[in-house]
C-alpha positions in Angstrom: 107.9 114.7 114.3 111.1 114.8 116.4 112.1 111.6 118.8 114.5 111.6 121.8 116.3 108.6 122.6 117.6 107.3 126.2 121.4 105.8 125.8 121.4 102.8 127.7 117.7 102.0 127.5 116.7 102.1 123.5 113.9 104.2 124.5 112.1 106.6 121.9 109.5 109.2 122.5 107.8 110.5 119.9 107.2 114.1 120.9 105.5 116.5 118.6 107.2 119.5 117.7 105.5 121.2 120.1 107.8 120.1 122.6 110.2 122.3 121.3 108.5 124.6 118.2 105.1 125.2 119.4 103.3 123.3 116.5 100.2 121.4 116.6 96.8 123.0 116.5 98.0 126.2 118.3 100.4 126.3 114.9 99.1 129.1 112.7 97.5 128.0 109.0 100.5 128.5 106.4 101.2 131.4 104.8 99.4 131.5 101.0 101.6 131.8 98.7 101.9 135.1 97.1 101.8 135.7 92.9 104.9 136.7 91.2 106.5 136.8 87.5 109.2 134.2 87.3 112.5 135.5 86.6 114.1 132.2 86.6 113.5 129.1 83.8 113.0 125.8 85.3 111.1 122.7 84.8 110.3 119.1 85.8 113.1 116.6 83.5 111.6 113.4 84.9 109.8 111.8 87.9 109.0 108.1 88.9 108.0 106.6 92.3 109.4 104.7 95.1 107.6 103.5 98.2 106.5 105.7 101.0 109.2 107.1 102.8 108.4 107.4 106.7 112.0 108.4 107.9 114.9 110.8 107.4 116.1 109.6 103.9 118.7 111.3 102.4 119.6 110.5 98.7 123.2 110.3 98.4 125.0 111.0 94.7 128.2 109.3 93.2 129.0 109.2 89.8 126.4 110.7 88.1 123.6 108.8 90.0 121.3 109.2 92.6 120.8 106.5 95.7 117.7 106.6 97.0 115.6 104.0 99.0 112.1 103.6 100.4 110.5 102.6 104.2 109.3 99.0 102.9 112.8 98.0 101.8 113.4 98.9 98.1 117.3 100.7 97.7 117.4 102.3 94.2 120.1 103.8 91.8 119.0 106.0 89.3 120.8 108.0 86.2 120.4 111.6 87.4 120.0 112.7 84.0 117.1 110.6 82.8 115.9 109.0 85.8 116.4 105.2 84.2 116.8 102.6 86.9 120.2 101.2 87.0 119.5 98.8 89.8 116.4 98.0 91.9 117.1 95.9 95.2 114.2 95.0 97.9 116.4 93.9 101.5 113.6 92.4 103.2 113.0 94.6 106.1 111.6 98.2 106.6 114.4 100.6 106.7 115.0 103.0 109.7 118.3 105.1 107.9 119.5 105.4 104.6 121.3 106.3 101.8 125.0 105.7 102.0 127.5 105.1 99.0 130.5 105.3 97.1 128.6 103.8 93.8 129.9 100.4 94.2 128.6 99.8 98.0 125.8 101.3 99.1 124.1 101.0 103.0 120.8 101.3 104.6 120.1 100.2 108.6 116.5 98.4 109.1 114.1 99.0 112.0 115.8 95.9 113.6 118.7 97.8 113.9 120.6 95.7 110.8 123.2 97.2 108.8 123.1 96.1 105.1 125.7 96.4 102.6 124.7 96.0 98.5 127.7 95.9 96.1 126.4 97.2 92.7 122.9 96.6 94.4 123.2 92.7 95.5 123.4 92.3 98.9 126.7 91.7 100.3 126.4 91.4 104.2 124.7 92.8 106.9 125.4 93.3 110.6 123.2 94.0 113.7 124.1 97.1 115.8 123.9 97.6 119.4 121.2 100.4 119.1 119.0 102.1 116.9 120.0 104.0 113.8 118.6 107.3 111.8 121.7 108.8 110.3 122.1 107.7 107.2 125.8 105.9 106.9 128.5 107.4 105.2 130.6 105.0 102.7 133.9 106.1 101.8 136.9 104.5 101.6 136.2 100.8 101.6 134.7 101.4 104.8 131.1 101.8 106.3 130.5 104.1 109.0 127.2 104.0 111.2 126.8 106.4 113.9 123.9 105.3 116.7 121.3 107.2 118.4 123.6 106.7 121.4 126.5 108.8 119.2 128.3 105.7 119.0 130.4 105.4 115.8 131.2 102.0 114.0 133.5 101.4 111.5 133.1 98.1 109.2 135.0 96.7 106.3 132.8 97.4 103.1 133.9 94.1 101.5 133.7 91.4 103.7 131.2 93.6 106.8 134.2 93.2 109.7 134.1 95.6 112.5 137.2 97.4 112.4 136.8 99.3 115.6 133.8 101.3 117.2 134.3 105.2 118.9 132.0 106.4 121.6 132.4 108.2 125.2 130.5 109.2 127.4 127.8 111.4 126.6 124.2 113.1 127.9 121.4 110.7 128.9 119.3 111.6 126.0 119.8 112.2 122.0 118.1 113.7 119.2 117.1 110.6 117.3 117.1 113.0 114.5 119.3 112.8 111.2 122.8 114.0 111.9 126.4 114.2 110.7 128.7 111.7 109.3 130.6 112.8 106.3 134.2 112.9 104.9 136.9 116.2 104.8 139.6 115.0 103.1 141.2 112.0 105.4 139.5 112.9 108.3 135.9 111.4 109.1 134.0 114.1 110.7 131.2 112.9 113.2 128.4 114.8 115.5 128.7 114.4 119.2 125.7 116.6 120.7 126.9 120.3 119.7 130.2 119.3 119.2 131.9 118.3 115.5 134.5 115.9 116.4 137.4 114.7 113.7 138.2 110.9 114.1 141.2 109.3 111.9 139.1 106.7 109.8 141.4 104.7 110.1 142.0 103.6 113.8 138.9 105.4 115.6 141.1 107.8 117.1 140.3 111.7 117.6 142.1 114.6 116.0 139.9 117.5 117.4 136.1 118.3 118.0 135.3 122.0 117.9 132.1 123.0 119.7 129.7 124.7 117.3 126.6 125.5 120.2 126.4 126.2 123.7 123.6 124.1 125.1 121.1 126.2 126.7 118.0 125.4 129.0 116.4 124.3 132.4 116.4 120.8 131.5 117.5 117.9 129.3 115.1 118.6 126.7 115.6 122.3 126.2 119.6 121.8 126.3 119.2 119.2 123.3 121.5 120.7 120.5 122.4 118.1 118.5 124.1 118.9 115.3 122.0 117.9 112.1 123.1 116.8 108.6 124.0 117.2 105.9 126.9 119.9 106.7 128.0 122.4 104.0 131.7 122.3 103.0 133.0 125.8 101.4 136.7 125.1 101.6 138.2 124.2 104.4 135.1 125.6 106.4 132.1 123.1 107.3 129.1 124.7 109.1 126.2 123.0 110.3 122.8 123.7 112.7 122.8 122.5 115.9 119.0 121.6 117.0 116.9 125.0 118.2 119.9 126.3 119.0 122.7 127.8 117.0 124.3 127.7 113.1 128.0 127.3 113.3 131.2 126.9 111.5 134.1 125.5 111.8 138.3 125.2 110.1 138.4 121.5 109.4 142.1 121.9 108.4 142.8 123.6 111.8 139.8 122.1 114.0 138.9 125.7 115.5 135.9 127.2 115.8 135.7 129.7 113.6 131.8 131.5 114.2 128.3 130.6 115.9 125.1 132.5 116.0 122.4 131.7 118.5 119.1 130.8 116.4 116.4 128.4 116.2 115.5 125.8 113.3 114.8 122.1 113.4 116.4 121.9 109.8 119.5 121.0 108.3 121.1 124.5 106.5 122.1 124.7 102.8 124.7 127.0 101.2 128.0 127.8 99.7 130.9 129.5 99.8 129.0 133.0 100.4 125.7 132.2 102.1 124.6 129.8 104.6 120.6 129.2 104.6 118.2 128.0 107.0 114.6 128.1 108.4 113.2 128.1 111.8 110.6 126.6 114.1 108.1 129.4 112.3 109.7 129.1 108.7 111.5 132.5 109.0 114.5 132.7 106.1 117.5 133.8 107.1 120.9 134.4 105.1 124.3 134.3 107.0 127.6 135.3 105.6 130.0 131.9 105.2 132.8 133.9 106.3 131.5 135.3 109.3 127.8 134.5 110.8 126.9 137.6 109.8 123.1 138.4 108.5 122.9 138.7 105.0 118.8 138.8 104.7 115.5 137.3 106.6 112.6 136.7 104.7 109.1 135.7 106.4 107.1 134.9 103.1 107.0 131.1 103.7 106.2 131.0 107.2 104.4 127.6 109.0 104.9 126.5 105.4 106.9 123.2 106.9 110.0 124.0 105.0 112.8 121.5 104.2 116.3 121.9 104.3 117.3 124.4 102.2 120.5 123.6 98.9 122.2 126.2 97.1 122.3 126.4 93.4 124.4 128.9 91.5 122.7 132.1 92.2 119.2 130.5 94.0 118.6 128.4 97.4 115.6 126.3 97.3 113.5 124.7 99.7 110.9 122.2 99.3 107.3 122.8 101.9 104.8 120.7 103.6 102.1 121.2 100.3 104.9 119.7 97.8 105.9 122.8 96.4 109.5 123.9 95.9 110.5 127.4 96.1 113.6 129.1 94.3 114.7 132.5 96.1 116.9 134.7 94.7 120.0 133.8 97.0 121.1 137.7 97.6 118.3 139.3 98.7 115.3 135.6 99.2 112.8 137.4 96.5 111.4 134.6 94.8 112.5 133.5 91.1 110.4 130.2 90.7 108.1 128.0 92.1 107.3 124.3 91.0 105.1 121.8 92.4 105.5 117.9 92.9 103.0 115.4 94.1 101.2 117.8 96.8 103.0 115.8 99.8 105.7 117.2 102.1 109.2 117.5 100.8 111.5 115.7 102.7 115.0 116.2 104.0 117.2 118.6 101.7 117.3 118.6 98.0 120.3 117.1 96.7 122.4 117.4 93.1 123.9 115.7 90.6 125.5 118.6 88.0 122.8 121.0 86.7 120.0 118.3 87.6 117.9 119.0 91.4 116.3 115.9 92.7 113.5 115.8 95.3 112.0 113.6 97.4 108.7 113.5 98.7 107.6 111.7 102.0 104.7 110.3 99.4 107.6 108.6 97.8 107.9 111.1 94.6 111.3 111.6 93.3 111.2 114.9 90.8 114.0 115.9 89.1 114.5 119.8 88.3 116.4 121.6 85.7 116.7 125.4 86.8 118.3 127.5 83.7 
């Protein structure tokens, strides 16, 4: 499901993809998954359950542990390597965006539009923003940073929850209340701002460059929507990112220059490394661009109308999660496939994330599987 917000009005539509993939019941049945002989070893290492998960959650990882947290209110820290709980918090209130932390503080935002802060998973403070919230917010630093549907950034004091300042400017009448980007390259916060990856010094609010990684194309407001989505990939000094339906992009964070965009379609976050980006589109076509240079590396169109997640690299496979639970490792030169394991038979959600050699997944059924691929 994708929602558009109004800035000024807090108003969400929740459009089906339709609006912008053609989904629905003109969508065509997935494709059936083809048999193959493994080539890869892999297996389940442990699994356990949180609550259902009915927004963008994205498991963050700090020191060997994985943050997770659930739509009725339950924030959990986990060992990556066994799965143990190391602490189990419920913050009273359903939870709209989430998981941000350092391993100390962690951050979630409720529906009510609340800001909550645990230290070592007792709550510390929370704060109500202006408008709503679905990126989850990045911790770093001693600080908390929460971007808003609006694209407004605020920065607050981990510690004690004091605003310390609070960046926006003028901007298009409506957002992607979608999942988008707020991460660290080196002492620079990085932020989205519709197509455009702007740098602001974390320490004042102030910017330091925004390179635009999509032109915005359409008749309307709806069809020139080209937000950028999250997580980014980081190979260097390069970060690259999607932009909604509309292009995959990267930029010199060092230099804050454009370095390459590529017009294509995708609702998804993209994966990759220092050789390959990865991404899907509205019809679950695979494609492979070169980091260096945009250029395509392979397409595959053996998962299509699958309902692929975003895609993460690992070593020498990218693997994607799909709609049926099942997650799919390609061969990340040429997108044959090495592997295929299942979860709890409900979507994957968001991108898989890791923690050394172990893969964790999320499920919108609440699953959490943890993968070991040899």
């Amino acid at each position: 499901m994708t929602a558009l917000s109004f800035r000024g009005v807090g108003l969400a539509l929740a459009l089906g993809a339709a609006l912008v993939a053609g989904c629905g019941s003109d969508r065509p049945p997935p494709t059936p998954l083809e048999n193959f002989t493994p080539t890869l070893a892999g297996r389940e290492v442990w699994n356990t359950r949180i609550g259902k998960i009915g927004f963008p959650m994205r498991p963050t990882v700090r020191d060997d542990s994985f943050f997770v947290a659930s739509e009725d209110g339950t924030v959990m820290a986990l060992r990556a390597d066994t799965g143990a709980t190391l602490w189990r918090t419920d913050i009273g209130a359903r939870i709209a965006a989430g998981v941000g932390s350092d391993g100390r503080f962690t951050s979630v935002v409720t529906r009510g539009n609340e800001v909550v802060v645990l230290d070592s998973g007792r709550e510390a403070w929370r704060k109500t923003m202006p408008s709503s919230v679905v990126t989850p917010p990045l911790v770093a630093g001693e600080r908390v940073f929460v971007m808003s549907v609006d694209r407004a950034v605020h920065a607050f004091d981990a510690v004690d929850g004091r605003r310390l300042w609070v960046y926006q400017r003028p901007g298009d009448a409506l957002t992607l209340a979608q999942a988008s980007v707020v991460t660290a390259f080196k002492d620079t916060l990085l932020v989205a701002q519709g197509a455009r990856l702007t740098a602001i010094d974390p320490l004042a609010g102030n910017v330091r460059w925004d390179a635009q990684l999509a032109t915005p194309r359409g008749t309307n407001e709806v069809e020139r929507l080209a937000d950028l989505l999250g997580p980014v990939v980081r190979a260097g000094d390069r970060v690259c990112a999607r932009a909604f339906q509309s292009a995959v992009g990267c930029a010199d964070a060092a230099r804050g220059a454009l370095l390459w965009s590529r017009n294509t379609g995708g609702v998804q976050a993209i994966g990759g490394n220092a050789e390959r980006l990865f991404g899907a589109d509205a019809v679950d076509r695979i494609t492979a661009w070169r980091t260096d240079n945009g250029d395509v590396s392979w397409t595959s169109e053996k998962l299509l109308y699958r309902g692929l997640s975003g895609p993460v690299a690992v070593g020498t496979v990218v693997v994607f999660g799909d709609a049926q639970g099942y997650v799919h490792f390609l061969n990340a030169s040429n997108g044959e496939p090495q592997l295929r394991l299942a979860t709890d038979g409900s979507a994957v959600i968001g991108s898989p994330v890791l923690s050394g050699t172990t893969m964790l997944v999320v499920t919108a059924g609440g699953g959490l599987h943890a993968f070991r691929p040899n």
